[in-house]
C-alpha positions as CSV (number, residue, x, y, z in Angstrom):
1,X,67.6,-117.7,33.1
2,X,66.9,-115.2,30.6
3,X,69.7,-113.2,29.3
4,X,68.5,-110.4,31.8
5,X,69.1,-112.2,34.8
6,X,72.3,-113.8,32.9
7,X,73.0,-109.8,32.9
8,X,72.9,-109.4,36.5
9,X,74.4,-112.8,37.1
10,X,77.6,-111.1,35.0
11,X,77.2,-108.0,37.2
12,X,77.2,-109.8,40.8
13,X,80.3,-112.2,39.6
14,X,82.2,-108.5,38.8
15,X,80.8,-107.0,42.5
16,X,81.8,-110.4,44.1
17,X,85.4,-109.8,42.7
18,X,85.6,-106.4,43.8
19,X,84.4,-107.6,47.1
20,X,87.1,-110.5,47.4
21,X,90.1,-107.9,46.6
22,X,90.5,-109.4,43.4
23,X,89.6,-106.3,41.1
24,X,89.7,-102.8,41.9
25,X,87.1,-101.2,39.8
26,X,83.7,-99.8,39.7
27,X,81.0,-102.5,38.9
28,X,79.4,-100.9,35.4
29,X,75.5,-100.5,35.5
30,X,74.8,-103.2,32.6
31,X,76.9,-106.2,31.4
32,X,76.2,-107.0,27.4
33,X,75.0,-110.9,26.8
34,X,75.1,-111.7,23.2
35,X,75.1,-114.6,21.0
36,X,78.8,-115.7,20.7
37,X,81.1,-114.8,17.7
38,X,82.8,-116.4,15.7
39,X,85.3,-118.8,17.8
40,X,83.3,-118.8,21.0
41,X,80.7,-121.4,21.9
42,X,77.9,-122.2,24.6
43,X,74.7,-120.1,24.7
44,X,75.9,-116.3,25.4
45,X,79.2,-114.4,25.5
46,X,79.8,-111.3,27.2
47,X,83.1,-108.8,27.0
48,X,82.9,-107.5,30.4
49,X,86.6,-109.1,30.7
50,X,87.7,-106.8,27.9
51,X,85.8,-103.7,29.5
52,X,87.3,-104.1,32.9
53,X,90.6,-105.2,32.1
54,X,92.1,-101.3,31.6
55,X,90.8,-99.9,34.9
56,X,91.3,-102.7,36.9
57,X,95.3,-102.5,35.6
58,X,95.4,-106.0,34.8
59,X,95.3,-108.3,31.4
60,X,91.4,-109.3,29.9
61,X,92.5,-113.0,30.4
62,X,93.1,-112.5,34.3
63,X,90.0,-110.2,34.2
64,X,87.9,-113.4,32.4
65,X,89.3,-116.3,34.4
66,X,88.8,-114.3,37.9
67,X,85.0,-113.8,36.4
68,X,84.8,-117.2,35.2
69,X,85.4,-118.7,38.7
70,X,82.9,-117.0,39.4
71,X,80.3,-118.0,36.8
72,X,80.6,-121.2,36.8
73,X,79.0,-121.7,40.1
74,X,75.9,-119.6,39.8
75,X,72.6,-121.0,39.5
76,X,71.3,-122.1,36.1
77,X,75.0,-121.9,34.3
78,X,76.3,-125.0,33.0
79,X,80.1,-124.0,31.8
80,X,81.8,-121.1,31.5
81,X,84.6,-121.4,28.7
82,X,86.9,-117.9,28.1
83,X,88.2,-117.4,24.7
84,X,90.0,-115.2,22.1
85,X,91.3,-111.9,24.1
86,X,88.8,-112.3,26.9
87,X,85.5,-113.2,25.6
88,X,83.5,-115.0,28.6
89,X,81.1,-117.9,26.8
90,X,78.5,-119.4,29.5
91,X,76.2,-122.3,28.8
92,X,72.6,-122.4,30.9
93,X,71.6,-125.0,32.2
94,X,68.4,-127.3,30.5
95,X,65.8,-125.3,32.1
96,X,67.2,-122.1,30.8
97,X,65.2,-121.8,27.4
98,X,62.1,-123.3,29.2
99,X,62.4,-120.1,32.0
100,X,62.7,-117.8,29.6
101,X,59.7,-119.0,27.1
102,X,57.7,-118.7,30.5
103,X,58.8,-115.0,31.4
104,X,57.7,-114.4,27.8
105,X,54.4,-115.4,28.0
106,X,54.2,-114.0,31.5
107,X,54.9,-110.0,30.4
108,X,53.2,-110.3,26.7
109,X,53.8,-107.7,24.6
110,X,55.5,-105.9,27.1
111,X,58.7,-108.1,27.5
112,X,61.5,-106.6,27.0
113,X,59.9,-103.3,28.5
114,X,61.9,-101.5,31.7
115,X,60.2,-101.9,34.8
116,X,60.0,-98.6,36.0
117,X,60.5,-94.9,34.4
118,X,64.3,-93.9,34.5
119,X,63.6,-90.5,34.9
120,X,65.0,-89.5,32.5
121,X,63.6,-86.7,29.5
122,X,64.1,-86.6,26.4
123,X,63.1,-83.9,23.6
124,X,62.8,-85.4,19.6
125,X,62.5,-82.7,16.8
126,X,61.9,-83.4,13.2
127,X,61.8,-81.7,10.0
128,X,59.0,-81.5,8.2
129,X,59.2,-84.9,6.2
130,X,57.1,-88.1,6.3
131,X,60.0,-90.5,6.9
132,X,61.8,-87.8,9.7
133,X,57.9,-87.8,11.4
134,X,57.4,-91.3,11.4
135,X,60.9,-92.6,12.5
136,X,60.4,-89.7,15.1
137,X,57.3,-91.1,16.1
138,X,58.3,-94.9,16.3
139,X,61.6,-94.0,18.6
140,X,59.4,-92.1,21.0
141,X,57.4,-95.1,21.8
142,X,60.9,-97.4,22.1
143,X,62.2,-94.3,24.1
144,X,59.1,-94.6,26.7
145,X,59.2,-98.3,26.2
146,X,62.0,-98.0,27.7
147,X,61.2,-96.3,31.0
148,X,62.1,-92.3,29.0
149,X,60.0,-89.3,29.4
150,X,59.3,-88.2,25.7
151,X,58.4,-85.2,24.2
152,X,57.8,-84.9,20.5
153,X,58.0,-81.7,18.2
154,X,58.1,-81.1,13.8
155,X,59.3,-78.2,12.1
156,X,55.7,-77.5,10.9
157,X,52.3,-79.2,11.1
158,X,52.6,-82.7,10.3
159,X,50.3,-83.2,6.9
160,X,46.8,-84.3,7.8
161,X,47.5,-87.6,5.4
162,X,50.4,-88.5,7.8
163,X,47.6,-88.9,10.8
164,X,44.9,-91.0,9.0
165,X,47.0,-92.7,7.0
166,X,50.1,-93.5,8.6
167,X,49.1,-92.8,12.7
168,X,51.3,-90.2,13.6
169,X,51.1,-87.9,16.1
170,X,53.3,-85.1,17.1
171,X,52.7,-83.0,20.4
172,X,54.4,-79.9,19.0
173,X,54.8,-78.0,16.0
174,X,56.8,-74.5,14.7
175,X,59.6,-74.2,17.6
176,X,60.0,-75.8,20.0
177,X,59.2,-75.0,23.8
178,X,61.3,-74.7,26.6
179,X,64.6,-77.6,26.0
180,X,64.8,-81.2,27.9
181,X,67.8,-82.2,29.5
182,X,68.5,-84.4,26.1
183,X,67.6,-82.8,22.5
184,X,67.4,-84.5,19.7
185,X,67.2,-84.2,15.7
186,X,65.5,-87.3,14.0
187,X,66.9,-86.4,10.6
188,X,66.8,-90.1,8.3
189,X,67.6,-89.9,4.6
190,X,63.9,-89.0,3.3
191,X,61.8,-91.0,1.5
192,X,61.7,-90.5,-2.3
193,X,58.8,-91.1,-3.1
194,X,54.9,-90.7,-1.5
195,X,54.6,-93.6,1.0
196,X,50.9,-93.0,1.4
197,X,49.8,-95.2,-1.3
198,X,50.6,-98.4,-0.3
199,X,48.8,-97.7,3.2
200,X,49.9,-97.7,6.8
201,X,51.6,-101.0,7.3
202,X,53.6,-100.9,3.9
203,X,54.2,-97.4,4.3
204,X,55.3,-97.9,7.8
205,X,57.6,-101.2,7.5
206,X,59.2,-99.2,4.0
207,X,60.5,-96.7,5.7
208,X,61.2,-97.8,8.9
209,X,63.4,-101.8,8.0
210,X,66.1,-99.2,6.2
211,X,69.0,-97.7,8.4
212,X,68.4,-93.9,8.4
213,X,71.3,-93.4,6.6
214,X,69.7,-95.9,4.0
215,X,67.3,-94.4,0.9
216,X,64.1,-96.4,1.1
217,X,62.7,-98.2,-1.3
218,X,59.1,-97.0,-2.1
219,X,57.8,-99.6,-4.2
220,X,54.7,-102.3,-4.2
221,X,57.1,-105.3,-3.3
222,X,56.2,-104.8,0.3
223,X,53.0,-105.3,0.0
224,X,53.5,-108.8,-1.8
225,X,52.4,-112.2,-0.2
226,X,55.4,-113.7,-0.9
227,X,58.5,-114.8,1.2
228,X,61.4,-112.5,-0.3
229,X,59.3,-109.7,1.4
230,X,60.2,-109.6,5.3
231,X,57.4,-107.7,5.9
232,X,55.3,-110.5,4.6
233,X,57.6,-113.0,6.8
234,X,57.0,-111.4,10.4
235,X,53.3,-111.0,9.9
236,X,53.0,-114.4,7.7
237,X,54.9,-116.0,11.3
238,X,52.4,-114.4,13.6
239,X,49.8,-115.1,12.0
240,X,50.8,-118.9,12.1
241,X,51.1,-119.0,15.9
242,X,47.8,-118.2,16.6
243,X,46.4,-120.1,14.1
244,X,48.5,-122.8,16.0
245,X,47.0,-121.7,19.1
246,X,43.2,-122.0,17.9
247,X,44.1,-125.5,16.7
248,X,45.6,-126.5,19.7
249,X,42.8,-125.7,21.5
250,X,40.1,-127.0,19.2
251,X,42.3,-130.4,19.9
252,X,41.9,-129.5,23.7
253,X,45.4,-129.2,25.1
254,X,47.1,-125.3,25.3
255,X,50.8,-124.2,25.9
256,X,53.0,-125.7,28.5
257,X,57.0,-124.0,28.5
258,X,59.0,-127.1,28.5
259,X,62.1,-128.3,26.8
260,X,62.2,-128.4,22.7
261,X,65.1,-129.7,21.3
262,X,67.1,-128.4,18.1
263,X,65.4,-124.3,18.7
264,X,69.0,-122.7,19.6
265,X,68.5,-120.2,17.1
266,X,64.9,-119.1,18.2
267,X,65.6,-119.4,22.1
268,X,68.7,-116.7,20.9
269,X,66.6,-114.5,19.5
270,X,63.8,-114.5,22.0
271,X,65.9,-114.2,24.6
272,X,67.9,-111.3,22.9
273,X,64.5,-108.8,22.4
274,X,65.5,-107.1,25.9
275,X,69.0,-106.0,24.4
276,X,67.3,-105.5,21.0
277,X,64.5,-103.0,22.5
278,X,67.6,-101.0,24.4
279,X,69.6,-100.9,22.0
280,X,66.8,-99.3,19.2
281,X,65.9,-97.0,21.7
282,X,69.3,-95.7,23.1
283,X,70.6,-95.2,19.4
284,X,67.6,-94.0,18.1
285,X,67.2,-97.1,15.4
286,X,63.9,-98.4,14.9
287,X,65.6,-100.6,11.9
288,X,67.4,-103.0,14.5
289,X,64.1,-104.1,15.7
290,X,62.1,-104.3,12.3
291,X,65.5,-106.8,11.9
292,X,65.2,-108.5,14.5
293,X,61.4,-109.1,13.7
294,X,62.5,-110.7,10.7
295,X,65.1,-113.1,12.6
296,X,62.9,-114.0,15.2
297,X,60.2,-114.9,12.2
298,X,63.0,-116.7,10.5
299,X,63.9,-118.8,13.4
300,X,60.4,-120.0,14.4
301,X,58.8,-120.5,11.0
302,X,60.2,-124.1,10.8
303,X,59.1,-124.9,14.7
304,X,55.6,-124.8,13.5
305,X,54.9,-128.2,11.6
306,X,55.8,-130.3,14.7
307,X,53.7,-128.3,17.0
308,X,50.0,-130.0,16.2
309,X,50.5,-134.2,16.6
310,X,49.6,-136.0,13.3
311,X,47.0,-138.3,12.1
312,X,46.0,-140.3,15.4
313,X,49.1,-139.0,17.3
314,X,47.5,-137.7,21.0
315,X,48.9,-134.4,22.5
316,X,52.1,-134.7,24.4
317,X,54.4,-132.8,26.7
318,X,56.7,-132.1,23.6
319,X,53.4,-130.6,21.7
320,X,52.6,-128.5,24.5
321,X,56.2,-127.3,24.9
322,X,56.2,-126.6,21.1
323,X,53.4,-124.3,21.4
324,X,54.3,-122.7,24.4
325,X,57.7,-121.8,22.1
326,X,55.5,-120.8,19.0
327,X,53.3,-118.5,21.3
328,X,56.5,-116.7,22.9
329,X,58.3,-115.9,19.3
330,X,54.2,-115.0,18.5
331,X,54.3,-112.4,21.5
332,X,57.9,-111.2,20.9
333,X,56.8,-110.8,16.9
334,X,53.4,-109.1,18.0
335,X,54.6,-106.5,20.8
336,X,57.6,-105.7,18.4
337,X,55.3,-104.8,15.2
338,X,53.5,-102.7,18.0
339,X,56.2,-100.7,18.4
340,X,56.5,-100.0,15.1
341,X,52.7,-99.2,14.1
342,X,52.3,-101.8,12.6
343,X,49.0,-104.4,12.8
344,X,49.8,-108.0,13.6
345,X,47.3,-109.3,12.5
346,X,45.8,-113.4,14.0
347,X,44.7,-114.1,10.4
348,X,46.7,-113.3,7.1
């Protein structure tokens, strides 16, 4: 079960309450699966108890253990514990992690990507600054990643250097045309300094990993091979699944989604990149996914030793499962650095 379907498994519980009498409320479009905090336990947590509890008239902890009841017997979920105030913590079943590594590999880079356009539209206006223009650029592709309509306009004509160097495009300048039913300023803290120098990927990841609150930081360390640079990291972890996926296949065996002990971190973050992808894209915040690049590259870089056998060790289940795991966080880590304009490259 991959935390969307976990999503909509929350979301039929809550409609089979309201069904039975037991809660008087209108079922919400979305239910939020995260990791749990601190205190909870299993594999996701969701606070649709806490959500509910006001208009249904009734406390989060009878909101949770009428949800719980629920839960617990729907397919793929092991346990369903509540704790604190109303927090709902579910553990998946075995074949949870193994699913999800399949749907991965199934959608490519477009996991995490809606299914169909939501109709909705969506105008994005910038000022006439490099950081404004590429930020504005970056959350128009998460926006239509999303399913959005977007249109794109600048205060004035984007500098020619901002095209060739750094790949933006804007399909207006001067003032805008006629408004979309959602307008929006892109206005980040700008960047003090020329990004151009240290070319499009740099430039890019500088002033994109920042909040746009945040001042960037124009300077040559992103562009160092070197692990305190997490632009280094994400690519440095691509590049090292599918050099793991040309070994593999030299040795004659491929991927194969399957259980892999001891990944809880990894199978969190993969599974999370839906929410992630949303969640940039609703709040306009490129910097959560350039984040969560750099988790997902944290959490898979120490996979990879123990995906090729050793010495006169023969390909087994647990290798192929292995590589189907490194492929997915490659996929996830590719499609992501997409998003942002930035290469992924399959050697570095």
């Amino acid at each position: 079960m991959t935390p969307v379907e976990l999503s909509r498994t929350v979301l039929r519980a809550v409609r089979r309450a309201v069904d039975d009498g037991e809660l008087q409320v209108a079922v919400p479009e979305r239910a939020v699966v995260t990791a749990p905090g601190p205190g909870g336990c299993g594999d996701y947590a969701t606070n649709i108890a806490l959500q509910l509890a006001r208009p249904a008239g009734q406390p989060p902890l009878r909101v949770a253990e009428i949800l719980r009841t629920r839960l617990a017997d729907s397919d793929g979920v092991r346990d369903v514990v509540v704790t604190g105030p109303g927090f709902i913590n579910i553990s998946l079943g075995d074949t949870a992690p193994t699913a999800l590594v399949a749907e991965i590999l199934r959608r490519g880079p477009r996991y995490g990507f809606a299914d169909r356009p939501t109709g909705q539209v969506v105008q994005l206006h910038s000022p006439h600054e490099v950081r404004a223009v590429v930020v504005m650029a970056v959350v128009a592709r998460l926006l239509r990643s999303q399913g959005v309509q977007v249109r794109t306009s600048c205060e004035a004509r984007p500098e020619a250097e901002w095209e060739t160097v750094l790949g933006v495009r804007v399909d207006a300048h001067g003032l805008p045309g006629a408004p979309a039913p959602l307008d929006v300023n892109v206005r980040p803290v700008p960047a003090p300094a020329d990004p151009l120098p240290l070319g499009r990927d740099a430039a890019r990841w500088a002033l994109l990993h920042p909040a746009a609150h945040d001042r960037p930081r124009i300077t040559d360390d992103h562009l160092v091979q070197r692990e305190d640079n997490p632009l280094f990291r994400v690519r440095y972890a691509h590049a090292r699944t599918r050099g793991l996926r040309r070994n593999a296949a030299d040795l004659g065996y491929g991927a194969e989604p399957g259980a892999v002990p001891g990944t809880r971190e990894l199978d969190i973050a993969l599974g999370d990149h839906p929410r992630v992808l949303a969640q940039a894209a609703a709040h306009r915040t490129p910097d959560r996914l350039a984040r969560h690049l750099v988790t997902v590259a944290d959490a898979v870089l120490p996979l990879l030793p123990a995906v090729l056998p050793r010495g006169a060790e023969k390909p087994s289940a647990a290798h192929r499962a292995r590589l189907a795991l490194a492929e997915a966080a490659g996929t996830v880590l590719a499609g992501g650095l997409s998003l942002l304009g930035i290469d992924a490259p399959d050697h570095l």
